[in-house]
C-alpha positions in Angstrom: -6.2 5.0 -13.2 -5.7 3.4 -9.5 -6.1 0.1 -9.9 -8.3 -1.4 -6.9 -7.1 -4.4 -5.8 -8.5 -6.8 -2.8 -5.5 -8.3 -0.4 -5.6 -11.9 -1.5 -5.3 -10.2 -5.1 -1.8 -8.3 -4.2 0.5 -10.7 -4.6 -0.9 -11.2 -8.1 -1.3 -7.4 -9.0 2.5 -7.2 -7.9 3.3 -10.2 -10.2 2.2 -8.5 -13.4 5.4 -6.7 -13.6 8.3 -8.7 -12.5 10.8 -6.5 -13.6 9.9 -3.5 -10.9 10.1 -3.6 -7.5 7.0 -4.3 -5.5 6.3 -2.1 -2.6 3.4 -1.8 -0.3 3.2 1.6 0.8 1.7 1.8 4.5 0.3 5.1 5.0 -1.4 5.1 8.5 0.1 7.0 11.7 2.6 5.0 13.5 0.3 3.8 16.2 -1.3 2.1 14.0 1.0 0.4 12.5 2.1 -0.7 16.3 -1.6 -2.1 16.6 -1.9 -4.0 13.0 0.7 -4.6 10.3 1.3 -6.9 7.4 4.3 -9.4 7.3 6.4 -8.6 3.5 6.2 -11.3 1.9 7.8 -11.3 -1.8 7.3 -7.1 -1.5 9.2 -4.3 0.2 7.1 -2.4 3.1 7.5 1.2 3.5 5.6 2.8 6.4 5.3 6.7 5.7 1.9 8.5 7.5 0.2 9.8 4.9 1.1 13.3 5.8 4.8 12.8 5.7 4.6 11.4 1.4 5.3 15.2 0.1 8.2 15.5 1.7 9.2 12.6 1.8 8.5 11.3 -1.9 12.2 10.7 -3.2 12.2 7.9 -1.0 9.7 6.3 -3.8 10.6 5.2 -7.1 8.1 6.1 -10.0 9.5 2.6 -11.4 8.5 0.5 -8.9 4.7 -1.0 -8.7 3.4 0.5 -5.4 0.2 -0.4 -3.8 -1.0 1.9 -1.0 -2.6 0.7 2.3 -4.0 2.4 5.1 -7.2 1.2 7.7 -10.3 0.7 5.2 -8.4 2.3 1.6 -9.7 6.1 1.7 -6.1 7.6 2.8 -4.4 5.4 0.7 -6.5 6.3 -2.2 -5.8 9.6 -1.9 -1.8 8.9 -1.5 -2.2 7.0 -4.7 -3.6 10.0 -6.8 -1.3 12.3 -5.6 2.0 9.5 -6.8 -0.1 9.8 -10.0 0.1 13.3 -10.1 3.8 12.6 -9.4 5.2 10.8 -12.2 3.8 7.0 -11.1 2.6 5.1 -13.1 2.1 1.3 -11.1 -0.4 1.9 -8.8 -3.1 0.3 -6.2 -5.2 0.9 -3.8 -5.2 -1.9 -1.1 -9.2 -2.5 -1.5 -10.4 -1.9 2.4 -7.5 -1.3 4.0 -5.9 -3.1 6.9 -8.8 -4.4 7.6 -9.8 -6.5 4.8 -6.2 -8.1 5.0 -7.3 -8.7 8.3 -11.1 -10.3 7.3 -10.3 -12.2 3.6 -6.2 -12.7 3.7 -4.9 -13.2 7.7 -6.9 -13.4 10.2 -3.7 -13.5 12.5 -3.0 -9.3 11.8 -5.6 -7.4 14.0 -8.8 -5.3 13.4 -9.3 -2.1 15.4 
């Protein structure tokens, strides 16, 4: 199951398991990323466009907890079923996207 998790919830969802690794797994193009991005803070960010995660999955541990973000959460959901298809087990879906960090966590990161 993908857990759903709103941003002002992550940092709490990543706390659940402090022994792995907390990553927050951006998978929008890279002009996006240029026009909006979170700040880490307390997790790792890895930027991979959705597209890229096949062949680029041994970047990814299956131990860590990874939460996947993309604009409004329907990429990222989808890059979340396929790591559970692939061994993971610690997984969310940023609830909304970029965009609800934006409107309910910081304001400061911006919408488009």
């Amino acid at each position: 199951m993908i857990d759903q998790v709103a941003p002002a919830d992550l940092a709490a969802w990543f706390a659940a398991d402090a022994a792995a690794a907390p990553v927050l797994l951006d998978v929008r193009e890279p002009w996006e990323w240029q026009t909006a991005s979170v700040t880490p803070a307390g997790f790792t960010l890895l930027t991979i466009p959705m597209n890229e995660i096949p062949g680029r999955l041994s970047e990814l541990d299956p131990a860590q907890r990874v939460a996947c973000l993309c604009h409004h959460g329907a990429r990222s959901q989808r890059v979340a079923m396929f790591l559970a298809q692939n061994g993971f087990d610690a997984l969310a879906n940023v609830a909304g996207g970029i965009n609800a960090w934006s409107v309910q966590h910081d304001p400061t990161v911006p919408r488009y």
